[in-house]
C-alpha positions in Angstrom: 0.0 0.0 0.0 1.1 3.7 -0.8 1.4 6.7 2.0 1.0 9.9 0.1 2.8 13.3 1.0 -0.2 15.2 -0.3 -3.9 14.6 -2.6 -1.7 15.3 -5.6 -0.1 12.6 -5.0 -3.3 10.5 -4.7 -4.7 12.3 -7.6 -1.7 11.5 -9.8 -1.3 7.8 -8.7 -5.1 7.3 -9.2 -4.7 8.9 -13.0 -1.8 6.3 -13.4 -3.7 3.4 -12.4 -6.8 4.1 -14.4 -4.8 4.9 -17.3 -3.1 1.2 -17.0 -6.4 -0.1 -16.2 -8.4 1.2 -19.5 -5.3 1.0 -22.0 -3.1 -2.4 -20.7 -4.8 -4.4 -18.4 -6.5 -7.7 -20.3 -9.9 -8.0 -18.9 -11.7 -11.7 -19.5 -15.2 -10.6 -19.7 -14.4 -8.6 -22.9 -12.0 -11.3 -24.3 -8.5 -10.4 -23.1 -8.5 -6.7 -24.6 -8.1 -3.8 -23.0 -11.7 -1.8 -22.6 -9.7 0.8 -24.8 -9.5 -1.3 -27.5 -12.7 -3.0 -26.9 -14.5 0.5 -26.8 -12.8 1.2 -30.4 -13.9 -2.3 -31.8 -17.5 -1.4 -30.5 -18.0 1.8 -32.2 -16.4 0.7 -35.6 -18.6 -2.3 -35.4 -21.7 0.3 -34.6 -20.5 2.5 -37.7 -20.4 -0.9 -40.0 -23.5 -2.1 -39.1 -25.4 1.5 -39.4 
């Protein structure tokens, strides 16, 4: 666990982890993408289909 020196700090490590999060982490439930990529795949698949 982390002890912060100040809320920036939180602020800035809770950016950081959501950015690794939505852009690396491999999430199961949307078939081992990222929700970035799976977000993009969603709308171009939206776009296609409309």
């Amino acid at each position: 666990m982390n002890e912060y020196e100040t809320l920036k700090d939180v602020y800035r490590n809770i950016k950081e982890f959501l950015k690794l999060y939505n852009t690396k982490r491999l999430h199961s439930s949307i078939g081992y993408k990222p929700p970035i990529e799976f977000e993009k795949e969603q709308i171009l698949n939206t776009r296609i289909i409309a």
